[in-house]
C-alpha positions in Angstrom: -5.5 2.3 15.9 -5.8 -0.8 18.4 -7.7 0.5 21.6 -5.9 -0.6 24.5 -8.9 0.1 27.2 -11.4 -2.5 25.8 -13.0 -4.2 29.1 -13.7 -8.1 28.3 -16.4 -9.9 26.5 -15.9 -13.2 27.0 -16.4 -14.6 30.6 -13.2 -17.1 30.4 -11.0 -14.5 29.5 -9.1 -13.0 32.5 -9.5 -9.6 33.8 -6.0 -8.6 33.4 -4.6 -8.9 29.9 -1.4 -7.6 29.0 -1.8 -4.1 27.3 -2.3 -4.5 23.2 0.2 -1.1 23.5 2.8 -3.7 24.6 2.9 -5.4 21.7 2.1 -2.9 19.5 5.1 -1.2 20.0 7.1 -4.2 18.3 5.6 -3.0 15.1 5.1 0.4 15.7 7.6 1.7 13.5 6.0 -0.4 10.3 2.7 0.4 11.5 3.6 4.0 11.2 4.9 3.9 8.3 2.0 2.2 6.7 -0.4 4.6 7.6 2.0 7.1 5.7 1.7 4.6 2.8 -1.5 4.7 3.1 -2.3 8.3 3.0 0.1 9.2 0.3 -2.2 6.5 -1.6 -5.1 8.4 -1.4 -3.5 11.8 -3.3 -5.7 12.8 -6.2 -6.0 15.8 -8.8 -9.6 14.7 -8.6 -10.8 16.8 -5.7 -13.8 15.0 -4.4 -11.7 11.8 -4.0 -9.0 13.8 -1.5 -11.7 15.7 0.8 -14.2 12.4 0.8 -11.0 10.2 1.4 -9.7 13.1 4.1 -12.7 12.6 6.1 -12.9 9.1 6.0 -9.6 8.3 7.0 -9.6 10.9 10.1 -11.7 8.9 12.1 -9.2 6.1 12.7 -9.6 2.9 12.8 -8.3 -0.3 14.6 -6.2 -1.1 11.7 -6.3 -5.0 13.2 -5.8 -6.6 9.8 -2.8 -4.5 9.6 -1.0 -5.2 12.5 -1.8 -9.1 12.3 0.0 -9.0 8.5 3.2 -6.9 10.2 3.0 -9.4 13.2 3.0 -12.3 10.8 5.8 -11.2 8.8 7.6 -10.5 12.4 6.9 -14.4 13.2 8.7 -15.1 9.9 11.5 -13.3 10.3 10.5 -10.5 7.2 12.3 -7.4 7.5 12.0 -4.8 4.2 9.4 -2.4 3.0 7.1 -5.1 1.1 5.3 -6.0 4.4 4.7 -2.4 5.0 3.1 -1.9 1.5 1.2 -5.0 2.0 -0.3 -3.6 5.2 -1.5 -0.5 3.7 -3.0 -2.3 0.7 -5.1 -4.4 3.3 -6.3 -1.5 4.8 -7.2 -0.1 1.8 -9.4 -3.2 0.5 -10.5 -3.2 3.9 -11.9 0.5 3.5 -13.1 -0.1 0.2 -15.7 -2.7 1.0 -16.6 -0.6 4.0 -17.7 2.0 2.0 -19.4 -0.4 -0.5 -21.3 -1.9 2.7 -22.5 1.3 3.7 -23.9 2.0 0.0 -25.4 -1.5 0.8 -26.8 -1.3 3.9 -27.9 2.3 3.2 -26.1 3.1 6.7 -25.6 7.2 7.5 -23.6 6.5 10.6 -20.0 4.7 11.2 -17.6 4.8 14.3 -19.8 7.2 15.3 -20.0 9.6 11.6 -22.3 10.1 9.2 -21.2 7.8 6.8 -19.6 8.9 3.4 -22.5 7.8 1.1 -24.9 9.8 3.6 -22.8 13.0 3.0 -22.2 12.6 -0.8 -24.7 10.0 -2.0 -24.3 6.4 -3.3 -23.2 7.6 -7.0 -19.6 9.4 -5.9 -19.3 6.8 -3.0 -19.5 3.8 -4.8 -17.3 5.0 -7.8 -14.8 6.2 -4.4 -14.8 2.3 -3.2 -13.6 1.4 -6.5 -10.8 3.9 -6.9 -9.4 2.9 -3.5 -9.5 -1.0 -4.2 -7.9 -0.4 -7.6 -5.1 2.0 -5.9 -4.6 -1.2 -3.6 -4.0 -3.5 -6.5 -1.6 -1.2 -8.0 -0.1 -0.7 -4.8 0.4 -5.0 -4.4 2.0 -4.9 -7.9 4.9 -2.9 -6.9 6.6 -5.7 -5.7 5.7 -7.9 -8.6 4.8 -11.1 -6.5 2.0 -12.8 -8.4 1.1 -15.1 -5.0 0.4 -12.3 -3.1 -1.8 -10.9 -5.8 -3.5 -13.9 -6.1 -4.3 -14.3 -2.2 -5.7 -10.5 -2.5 -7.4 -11.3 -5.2 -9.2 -14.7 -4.0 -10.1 -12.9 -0.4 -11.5 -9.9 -2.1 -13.6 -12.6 -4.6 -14.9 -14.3 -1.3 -15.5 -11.3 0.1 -17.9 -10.2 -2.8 -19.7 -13.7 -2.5 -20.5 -13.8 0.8 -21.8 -9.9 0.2 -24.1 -11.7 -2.1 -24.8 -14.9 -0.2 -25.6 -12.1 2.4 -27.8 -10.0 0.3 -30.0 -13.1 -0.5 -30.8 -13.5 2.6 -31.5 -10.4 3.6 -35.1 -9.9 5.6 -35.4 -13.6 5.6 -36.2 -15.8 9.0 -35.0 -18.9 7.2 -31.2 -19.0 7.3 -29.5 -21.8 9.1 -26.3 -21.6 11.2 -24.5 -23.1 8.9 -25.4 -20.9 5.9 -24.3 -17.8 8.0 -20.6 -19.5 9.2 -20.6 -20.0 5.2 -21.1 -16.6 4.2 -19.5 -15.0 7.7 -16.2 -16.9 6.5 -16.0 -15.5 3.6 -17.5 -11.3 4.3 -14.9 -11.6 7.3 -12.3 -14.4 8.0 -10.9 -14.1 4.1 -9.5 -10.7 4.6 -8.0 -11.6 8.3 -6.6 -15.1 6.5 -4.6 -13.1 3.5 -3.2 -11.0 6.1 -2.0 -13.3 8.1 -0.9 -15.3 5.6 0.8 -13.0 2.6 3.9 -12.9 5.2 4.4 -16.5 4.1 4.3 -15.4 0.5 6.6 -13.1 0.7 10.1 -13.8 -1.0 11.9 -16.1 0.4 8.7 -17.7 0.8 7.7 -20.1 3.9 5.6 -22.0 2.2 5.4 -24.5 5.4 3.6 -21.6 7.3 1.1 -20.8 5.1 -1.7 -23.2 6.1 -1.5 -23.0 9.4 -1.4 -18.7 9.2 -4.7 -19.0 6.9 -6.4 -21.0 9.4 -4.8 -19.1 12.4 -6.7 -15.5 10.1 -10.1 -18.0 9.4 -10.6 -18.5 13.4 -9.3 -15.0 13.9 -11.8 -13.3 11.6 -14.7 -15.4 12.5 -14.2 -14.9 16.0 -14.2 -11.2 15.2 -17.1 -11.7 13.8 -19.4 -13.5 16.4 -17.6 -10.5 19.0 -19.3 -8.3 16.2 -23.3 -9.8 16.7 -22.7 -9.9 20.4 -21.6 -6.6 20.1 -25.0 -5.4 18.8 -27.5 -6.7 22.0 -24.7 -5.7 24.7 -22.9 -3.1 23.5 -24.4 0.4 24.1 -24.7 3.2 21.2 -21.4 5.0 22.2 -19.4 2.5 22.2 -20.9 1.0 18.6 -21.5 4.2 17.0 -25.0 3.7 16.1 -28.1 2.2 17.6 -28.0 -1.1 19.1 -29.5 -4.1 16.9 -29.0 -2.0 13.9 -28.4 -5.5 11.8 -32.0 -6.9 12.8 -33.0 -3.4 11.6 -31.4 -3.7 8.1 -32.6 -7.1 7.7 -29.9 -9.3 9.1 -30.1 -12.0 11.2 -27.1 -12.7 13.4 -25.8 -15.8 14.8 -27.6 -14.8 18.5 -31.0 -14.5 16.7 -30.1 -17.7 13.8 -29.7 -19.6 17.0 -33.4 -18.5 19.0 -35.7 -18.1 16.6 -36.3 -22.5 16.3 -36.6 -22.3 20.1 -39.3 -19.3 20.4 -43.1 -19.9 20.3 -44.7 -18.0 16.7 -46.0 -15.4 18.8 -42.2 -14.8 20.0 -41.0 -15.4 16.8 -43.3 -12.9 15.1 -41.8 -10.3 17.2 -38.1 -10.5 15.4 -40.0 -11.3 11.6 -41.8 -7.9 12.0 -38.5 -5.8 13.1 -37.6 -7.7 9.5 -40.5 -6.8 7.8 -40.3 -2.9 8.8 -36.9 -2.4 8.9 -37.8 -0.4 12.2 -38.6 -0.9 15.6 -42.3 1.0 15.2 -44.3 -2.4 16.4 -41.3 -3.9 18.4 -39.6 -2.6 21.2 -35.6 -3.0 20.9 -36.5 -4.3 24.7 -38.5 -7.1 23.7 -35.6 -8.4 21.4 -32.6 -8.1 23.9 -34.6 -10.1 26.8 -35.1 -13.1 24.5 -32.0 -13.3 23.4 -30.7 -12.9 27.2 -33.5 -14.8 28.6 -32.9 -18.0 26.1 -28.8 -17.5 26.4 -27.8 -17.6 23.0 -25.8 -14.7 23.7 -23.9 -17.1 26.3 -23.9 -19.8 23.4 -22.4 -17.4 20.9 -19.8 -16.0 23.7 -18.6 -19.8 24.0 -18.3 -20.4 20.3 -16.3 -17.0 20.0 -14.2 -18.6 22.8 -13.6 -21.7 21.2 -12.4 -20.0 17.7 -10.0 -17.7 19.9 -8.3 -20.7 21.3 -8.0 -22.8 17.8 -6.7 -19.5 16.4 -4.0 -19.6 19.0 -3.1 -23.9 18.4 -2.0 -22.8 14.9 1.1 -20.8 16.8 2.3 -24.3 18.0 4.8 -25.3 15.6 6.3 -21.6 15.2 9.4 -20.4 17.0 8.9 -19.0 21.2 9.3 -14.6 20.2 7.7 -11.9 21.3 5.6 -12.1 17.9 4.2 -15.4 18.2 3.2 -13.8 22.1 1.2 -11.1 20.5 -0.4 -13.4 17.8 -1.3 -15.5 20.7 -2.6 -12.5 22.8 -4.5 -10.9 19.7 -7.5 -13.5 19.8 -8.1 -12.4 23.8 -8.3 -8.7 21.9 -11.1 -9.5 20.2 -13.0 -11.2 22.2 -12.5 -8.3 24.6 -13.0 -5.3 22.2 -16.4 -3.0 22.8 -16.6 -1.1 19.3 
């Protein structure tokens, strides 16, 4: 669930925030009961899919996407079981494309666990990712609202792009900042836009909110994700779960390192292309990384953009009714940018 002791991230943001448990508790009783949802969902007479789906699930989670969909449908004035179902059926695409990124990536450690794939191998984990995304769509079809299963349907199709797009470019130096706001919107901000957004799907529809909640979930999600490659240079292994500048280890450049490398001399630049090359830190010290990035301040740079997609994630509240919702949507941005893990 949402940690409420995360010290900031960004400089501009105060040091006393009001506690996410504050507004937490105006969903709490939904969010409950969409974790319930959500582990009835995962019953099975197949027994590798209950004890891989029991360990996955006890470690937590943030459940962010979640919450923003149960805030959103608070803003709109939603009050029935659909919201909860739609909640848990975000979750559940969320978890499935964790898994399939962990296959991916060839991760063996999450949140701190060895991953699922590293327990059971890719073969029952992959064909596990797929059961819980299909038990999501069945899930959405409950409520027989063919614009919702459209939205999930569109952000879970970005999402498999930009897992592509991604994969492309993985190990590669050449990748402009552009090219990864392209792919990061749709790995990331899709899934934060449908959740934000599905509220003003729901029946009666608000069709008048619905713009401005997909753009309030686009700036939310990318947002989340820059806090994400900062995350990676200044966050330290506890608090991540697994080594620091694990994505320049798998082959991903991230926005601090997109941003450097054009700045940095070839015998610099050599230094991140070999991490790259290896996939290890054998010929490069992780220290060698983490005081160019500090000492050319795209971490700063990155910090500011994160800042600047936290407050146009807040102007998209303008136009919506003064309530203690549209205060926590408001306050959720200044999470993220404030979350360590």
């Amino acid at each position: 669930m949402l940690n409420s002791n995360s010290p900031g991230v960004a400089r501009s943001v105060a040091a006393s925030q009001p506690s996410p448990a504050r507004f937490l508790a105006l969903i709490a009783e939904k969010l409950a009961a969409s974790e319930d949802l959500f582990l009835e969902q995962l019953a099975s007479d197949v027994p590798f899919i209950e004890k891989a789906s029991e360990y996955l699930f006890s470690s937590g989670g943030k459940r962010l996407r979640p919450a923003m969909l149960l805030l959103s449908s608070r803003l709109l004035e939603h009050d029935s079981d659909e919201e909860v179902t739609y909640s848990a059926v975000i979750e559940l695409i969320h978890s499935a494309t964790l898994i399939h990124d962990d296959i991916i990536d060839h991760a063996s450690l999450r949140r701190g666990r060895t991953t699922v794939n590293e327990l059971w191998g890719n073969s029952l984990t992959v064909l596990l990712g797929d059961w819980l995304y299909t038990t999501a769509m069945k899930m959405a079809l409950s409520h027989d609202n063919l614009e919702v299963i459209r939205r999930l349907c569109d952000a879970t199709l970005r999402m498999t792009e930009g897992e592509l797009l991604a994969q492309q470019k993985l190990g590669s130096s050449n990748i402009s900042a552009d090219e990864y706001f392209h792919i990061t919107r749709r790995k990331t901000a899709f899934l934060f836009s449908a959740a934000c957004s599905i509220p003003s799907l729901m029946r009666p529809a608000r069709l008048e909110a619905d713009e401005l909640l997909q753009r309030y979930g686009m700036a939310l999600g990318t947002c989340f994700q820059l806090v994400d490659d900062l995350l990676d240079f200044t966050a330290t292994e506890g608090e991540l779960g697994k080594p620091v500048l694990s994505d320049l280890k798998e082959g991903k450049l991230t926005l601090p390192l997109i941003l450097l490398l054009p700045r940095l001399q070839p015998d610099r630049r050599r230094l991140i292309e070999m991490v790259l090359k290896d996939g290890d830190f054998r010929r490069v010290d992780r220290r060698e990384i983490l005081e160019l990035v500090t000492s050319e301040g795209t971490l700063d740079e990155v910090a500011e953009m994160a800042e600047k997609l936290a407050a146009k994630a807040k102007e998209q509240l303008a136009s919506f009714r003064v309530c203690d919702a549209r205060e926590a949507m408001e306050f959720a941005p200044d999470f993220v940018l404030q979350r360590r893990s």
